[in-house]
C-alpha angles and dihedrals in degrees: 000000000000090000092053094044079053096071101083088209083061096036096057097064090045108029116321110184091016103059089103114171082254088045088061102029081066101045084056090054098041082046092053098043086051093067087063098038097048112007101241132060137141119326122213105239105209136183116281089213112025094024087225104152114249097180148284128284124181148098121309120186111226108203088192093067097013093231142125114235121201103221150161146179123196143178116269087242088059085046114116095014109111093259110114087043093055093035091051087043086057090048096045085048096063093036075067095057102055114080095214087052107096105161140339132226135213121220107209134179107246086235088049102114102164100041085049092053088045086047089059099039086054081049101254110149130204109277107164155327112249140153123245113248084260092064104263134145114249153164128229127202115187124202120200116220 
């Protein structure tokens, strides 16, 4: 992860400036923690050829708003490819499948052009302007299951 945070053009819709080496180092924890808490978590997407790690795309609980946020976050190679389209439909698919789980949200970046247009190709629709726990403008999208 810390590769792709590198890339400033990636950083700027996650983190930019805080996405310290402890910053991420912690994400990856919390992401981690979050699998046996919860039972979900982020996924490594990985080549299907070569096995190189792109990202990671899946499902983050987020305890300030208490709710459960479809995201992802890939290298700028795996960008435009179709697979953060086919990785969020597999996701959506199980949230489907879990009776306590009533509708996603996705978390985007107000400047983030090409995760808004994804969010309402997956059927996500506007549900309100907010502001991330650390104080950051955002945008959030909610699809009902």
């Amino acid at each position: 992860m810390a590769s792709i945070y590198a890339d400033p053009d990636v950083a700027r819709f996650v983190g930019g400036d805080r996405l310290t080496k402890e910053a991420i180092e912690f994400q990856v924890s919390r992401f981690a923690d979050e699998w046996s808490e919860k039972g979900y978590g982020q996924s490594a997407v990985l080549d299907r050829r070569s096995g190189a790690f792109l990202g990671r795309i899946g499902l983050h609980f987020w305890p300030a708003w208490n709710e459960i946020e479809l995201g992802y976050v890939l290298g700028k190679e795996a960008q435009g490819k179709g697979i953060a389209f086919e990785g969020s439909v597999r996701w959506i698919e199980w949230a489907q499948s879990q009776p306590d789980v009533t509708y996603l949200i996705a978390n985007i970046h107000p400047a983030n052009a090409a995760s808004i247009g994804l969010a309402r190709k997956l059927g996500f629709a506007f549900d309100r302007d907010d502001t991330t726990p650390s104080g950051v403008p955002t945008l959030i999208y909610r699809l009902n299951l």
